[in-house]
KETOR-574272 format. One record per residue (C-alpha): x, y negated, z; residue in one letter. Coordinates in steps of 0.02 Angstrom, whole numbers, plus 50000, padded with zeros to 5 digits. Each point is the difference from the previous one (the first is absolute). Layout:
N
- X  Y  Z  a
...
This chain:
312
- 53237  50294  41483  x
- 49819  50084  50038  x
- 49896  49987  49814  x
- 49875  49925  50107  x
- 50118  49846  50057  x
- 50047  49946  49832  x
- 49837  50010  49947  x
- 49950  49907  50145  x
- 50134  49867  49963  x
- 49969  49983  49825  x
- 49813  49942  50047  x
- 50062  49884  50117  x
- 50120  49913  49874  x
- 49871  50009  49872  x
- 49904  49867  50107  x
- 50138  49914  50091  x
- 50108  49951  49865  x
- 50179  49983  50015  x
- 50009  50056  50191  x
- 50043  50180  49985  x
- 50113  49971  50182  x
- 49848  49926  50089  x
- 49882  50148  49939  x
- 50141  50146  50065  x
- 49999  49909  50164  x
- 49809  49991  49994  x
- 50003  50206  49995  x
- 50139  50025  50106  x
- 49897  49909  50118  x
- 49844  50123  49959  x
- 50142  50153  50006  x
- 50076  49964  50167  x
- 49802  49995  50071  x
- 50012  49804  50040  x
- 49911  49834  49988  x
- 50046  49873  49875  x
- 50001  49823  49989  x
- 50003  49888  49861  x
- 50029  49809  50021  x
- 50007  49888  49857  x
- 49936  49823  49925  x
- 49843  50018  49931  x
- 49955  50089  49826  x
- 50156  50100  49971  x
- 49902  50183  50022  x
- 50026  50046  50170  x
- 49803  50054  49987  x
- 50029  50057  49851  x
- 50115  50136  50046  x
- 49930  50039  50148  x
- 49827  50044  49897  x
- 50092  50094  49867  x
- 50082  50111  50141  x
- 49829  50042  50059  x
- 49927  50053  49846  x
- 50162  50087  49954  x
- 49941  50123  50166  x
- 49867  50132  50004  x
- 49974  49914  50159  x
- 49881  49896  50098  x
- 50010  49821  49987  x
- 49946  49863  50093  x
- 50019  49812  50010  x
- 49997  49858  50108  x
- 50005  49816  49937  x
- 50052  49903  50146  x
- 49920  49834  50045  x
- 50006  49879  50144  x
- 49808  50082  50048  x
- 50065  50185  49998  x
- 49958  50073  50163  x
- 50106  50153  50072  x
- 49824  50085  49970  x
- 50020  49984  49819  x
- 50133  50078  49980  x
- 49995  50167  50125  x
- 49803  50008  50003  x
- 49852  49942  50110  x
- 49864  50112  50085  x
- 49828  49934  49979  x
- 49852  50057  50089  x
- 49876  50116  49877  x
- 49823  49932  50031  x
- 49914  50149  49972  x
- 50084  50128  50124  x
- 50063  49840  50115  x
- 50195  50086  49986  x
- 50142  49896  49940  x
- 50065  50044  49839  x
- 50174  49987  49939  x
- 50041  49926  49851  x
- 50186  50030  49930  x
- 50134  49860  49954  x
- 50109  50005  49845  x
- 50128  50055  50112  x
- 49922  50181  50009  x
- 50067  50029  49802  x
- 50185  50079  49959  x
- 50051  49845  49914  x
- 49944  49846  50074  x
- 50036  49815  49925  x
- 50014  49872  50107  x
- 50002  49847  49880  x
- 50051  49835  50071  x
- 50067  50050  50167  x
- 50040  49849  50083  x
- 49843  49905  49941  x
- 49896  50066  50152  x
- 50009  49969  50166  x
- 50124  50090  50100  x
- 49888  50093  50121  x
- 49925  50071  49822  x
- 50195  50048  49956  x
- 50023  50107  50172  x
- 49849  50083  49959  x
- 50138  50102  49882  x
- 50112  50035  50121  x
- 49940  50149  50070  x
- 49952  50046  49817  x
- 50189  49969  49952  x
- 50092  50069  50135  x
- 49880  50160  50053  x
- 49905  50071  49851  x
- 49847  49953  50080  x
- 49866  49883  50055  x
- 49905  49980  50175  x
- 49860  49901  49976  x
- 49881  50002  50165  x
- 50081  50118  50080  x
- 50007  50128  49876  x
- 50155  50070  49935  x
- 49994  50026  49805  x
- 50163  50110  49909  x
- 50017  49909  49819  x
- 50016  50112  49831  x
- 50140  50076  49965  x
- 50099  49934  49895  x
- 49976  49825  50049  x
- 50088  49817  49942  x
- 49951  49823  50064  x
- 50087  49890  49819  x
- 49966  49821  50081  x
- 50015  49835  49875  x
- 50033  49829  50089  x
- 50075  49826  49917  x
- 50153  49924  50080  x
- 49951  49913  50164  x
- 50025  49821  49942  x
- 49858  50015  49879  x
- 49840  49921  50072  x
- 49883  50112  50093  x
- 50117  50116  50049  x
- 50026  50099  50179  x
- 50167  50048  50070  x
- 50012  50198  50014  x
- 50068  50038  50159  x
- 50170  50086  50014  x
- 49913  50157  50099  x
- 49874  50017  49835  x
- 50143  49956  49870  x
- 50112  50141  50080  x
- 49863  50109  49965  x
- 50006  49979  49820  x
- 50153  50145  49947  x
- 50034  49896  49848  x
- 49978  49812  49933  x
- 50031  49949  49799  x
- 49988  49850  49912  x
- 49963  50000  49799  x
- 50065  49854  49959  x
- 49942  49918  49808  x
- 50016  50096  49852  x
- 50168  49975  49876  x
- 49908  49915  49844  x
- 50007  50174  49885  x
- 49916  50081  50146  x
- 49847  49872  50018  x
- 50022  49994  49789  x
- 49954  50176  50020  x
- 49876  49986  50149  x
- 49915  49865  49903  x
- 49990  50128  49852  x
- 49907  50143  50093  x
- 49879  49877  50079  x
- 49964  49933  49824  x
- 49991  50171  49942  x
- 49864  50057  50129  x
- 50135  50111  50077  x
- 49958  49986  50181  x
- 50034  50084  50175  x
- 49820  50081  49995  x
- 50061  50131  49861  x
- 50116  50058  50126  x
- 49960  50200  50030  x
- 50030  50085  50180  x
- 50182  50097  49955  x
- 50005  50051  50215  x
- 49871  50103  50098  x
- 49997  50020  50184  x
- 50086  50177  50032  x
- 50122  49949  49865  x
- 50064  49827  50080  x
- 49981  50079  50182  x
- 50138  50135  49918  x
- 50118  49873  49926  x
- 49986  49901  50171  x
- 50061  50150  50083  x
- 50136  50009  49865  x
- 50061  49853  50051  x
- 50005  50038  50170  x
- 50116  50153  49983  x
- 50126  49908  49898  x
- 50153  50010  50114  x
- 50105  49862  50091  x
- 50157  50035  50063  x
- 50060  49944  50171  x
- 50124  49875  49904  x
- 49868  49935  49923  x
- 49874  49970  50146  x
- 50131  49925  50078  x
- 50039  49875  49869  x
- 49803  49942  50010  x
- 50043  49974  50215  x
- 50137  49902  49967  x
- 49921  49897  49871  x
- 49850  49967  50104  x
- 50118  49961  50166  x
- 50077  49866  49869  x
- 49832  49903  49982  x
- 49964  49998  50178  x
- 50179  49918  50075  x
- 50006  49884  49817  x
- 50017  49831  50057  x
- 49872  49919  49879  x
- 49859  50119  50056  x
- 49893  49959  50145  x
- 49918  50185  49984  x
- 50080  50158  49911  x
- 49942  50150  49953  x
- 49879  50114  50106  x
- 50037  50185  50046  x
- 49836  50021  49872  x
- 50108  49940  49878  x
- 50144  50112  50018  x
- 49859  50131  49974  x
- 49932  49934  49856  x
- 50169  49959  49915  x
- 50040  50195  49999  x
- 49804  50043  49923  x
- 50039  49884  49884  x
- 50180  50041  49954  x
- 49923  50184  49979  x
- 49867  49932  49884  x
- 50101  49925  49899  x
- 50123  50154  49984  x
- 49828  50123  49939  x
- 49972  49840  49863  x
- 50182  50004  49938  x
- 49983  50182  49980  x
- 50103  50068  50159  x
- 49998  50122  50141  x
- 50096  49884  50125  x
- 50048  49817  50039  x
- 50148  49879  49952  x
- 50045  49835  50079  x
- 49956  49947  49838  x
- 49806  50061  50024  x
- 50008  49901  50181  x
- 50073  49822  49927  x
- 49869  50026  49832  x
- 49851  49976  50151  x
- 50052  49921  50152  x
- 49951  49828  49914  x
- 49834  50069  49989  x
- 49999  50072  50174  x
- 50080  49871  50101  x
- 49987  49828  49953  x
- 49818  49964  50052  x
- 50048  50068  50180  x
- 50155  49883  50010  x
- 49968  49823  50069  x
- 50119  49867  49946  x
- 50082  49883  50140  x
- 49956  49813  49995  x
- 50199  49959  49943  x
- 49952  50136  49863  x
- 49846  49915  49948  x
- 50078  49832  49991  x
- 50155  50085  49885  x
- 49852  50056  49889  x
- 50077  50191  50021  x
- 49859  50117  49950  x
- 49965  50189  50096  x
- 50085  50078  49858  x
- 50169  49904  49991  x
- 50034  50037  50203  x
- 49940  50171  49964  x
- 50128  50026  49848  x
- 50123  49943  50116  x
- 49966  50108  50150  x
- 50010  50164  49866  x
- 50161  49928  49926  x
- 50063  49994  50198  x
- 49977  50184  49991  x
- 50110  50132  49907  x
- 49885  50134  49889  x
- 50044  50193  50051  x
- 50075  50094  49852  x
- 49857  50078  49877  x
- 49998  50196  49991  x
- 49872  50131  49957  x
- 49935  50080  50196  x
């Protein structure tokens, strides 16, 4: 692996104790030039480690704390009109930055959550009319609580398919918050965190990723296990084309982390939680079962037989 990564890593886990898994997925996500969401109960660090990614960049950063007031305005920018030459002004949103947070997603109003979907899906923003290209690179890391927690708005399926990858922390073991506690008590906190990742350099490994190779065998193995989630009884929705897409970015991600120059059906099953469960949507006989997005989708890839692994 890249110096760079595992110094990027180590940061990470130096924050985020005890969730070394969630913080590779969290750069895979950043490698493979996607959006990431992170959906947990309150308090467990999903802020946390989106912040320390941020300040382990070179890069622009830029953050939106979501409330039931935030106005699409606030978070792609507003023109005003400059009293003293009479011409509107424009003033830019946080969007305009290479890593944007978008903290508590679904505690603003929907109409202020498709204001990212342009921002998600295109690289850019139109506001009035105007078409504005985004920095390159560029990563939307949303936060949100679990939607029975009061306050909260549904994301809609066309935003949440958006997102390339969704995690979930979970709590701590109890050595890991012994040793969380410790740092904290210790003044040891995110904000000694150093940029280890410039610009040119991440915009390198990015296209490092994307020249990892994937055999035909192997794309077909991430069709067939998408075609499983979509004819799956208990699902009312499967998986999108997008997601077939975003399964092989990933899967190549994921190969450049583990330190190798092509994929194995073994990089593929190590993400496709990641990548596919938020775009799955369970059936009402599913719900009442209490089967979760994950079990269905560990049963559509154990429906399908993994190609044999060899070097391309």
């Amino acid at each position: 692996m890249n110096e760079k990564l595992k110094l990027l890593l180590a940061q990470l886990s130096s924050v985020i104790f005890g969730k070394e898994r969630e913080c590779r997925l969290t750069v895979c996500a950043l490698l493979a030039r996607g959006d990431l969401l992170i959906e947990d109960v309150p308090g467990v660090g999903k802020t946390t480690l989106a912040v320390a990614l941020a300040k382990s960049l070179d890069l622009s950063f830029g953050r939106i704390q979501f409330t039931p007031d935030t106005l699409p305005g606030d978070v792609t920018g507003y023109s005003t009109v400059d009293l003293r030459t009479g011409e509107l002004r424009f003033h830019e949103g946080p969007v305009m930055h290479n890593i944007v947070l978008a903290d508590e997603i679904n505690r603003t109003s929907p109409k202020t959550q498709a204001s990212l979907l342009e921002v998600m899906a295109e690289r850019q923003v139109t506001v009035e009319g105007k078409t504005i290209p985004l920095p390159r690179p560029f990563m939307v890391i949303a936060t949100e609580n679990p939607i029975e927690f009061a306050g909260t708005y549904h994301l809609p399926e066309a935003q949440l398919d958006r997102f390339l990858m969704r995690i979930s922390l979970g709590y701590p073991g109890d050595a890991d918050e012994m040793n969380m506690l410790r740092a904290r008590l210790a003044g040891r906190e995110e904000t000694e965190l150093k940029p280890v990742l410039a610009a040119p350099e991440l915009l390198r490994l990015q296209e490092a990723a994307e020249e990892v190779s994937v055999t035909e065998k192997i794309l077909n193995y991430i069709v067939r296990i998408v075609a499983e989630t979509r004819k799956n009884k208990n699902l009312t929705l499967g998986a999108s084309p997008r997601a077939s897409i975003a399964l092989a970015r990933c899967a190549r991600a994921w190969a450049l982390l583990e330190g190798r120059d092509f994929v194995t059906p073994q990089d593929v099953q190590a993400v496709a939680p990641s990548v596919l469960t938020h775009r799955l949507v369970l059936s009402l006989d599913a719900g009442m079962r209490s089967l979760t997005a994950a079990e269905v989708l560990q049963e559509c890839i154990s429906r399908v037989a993994a190609p044999p692994v060899f070097r391309p």
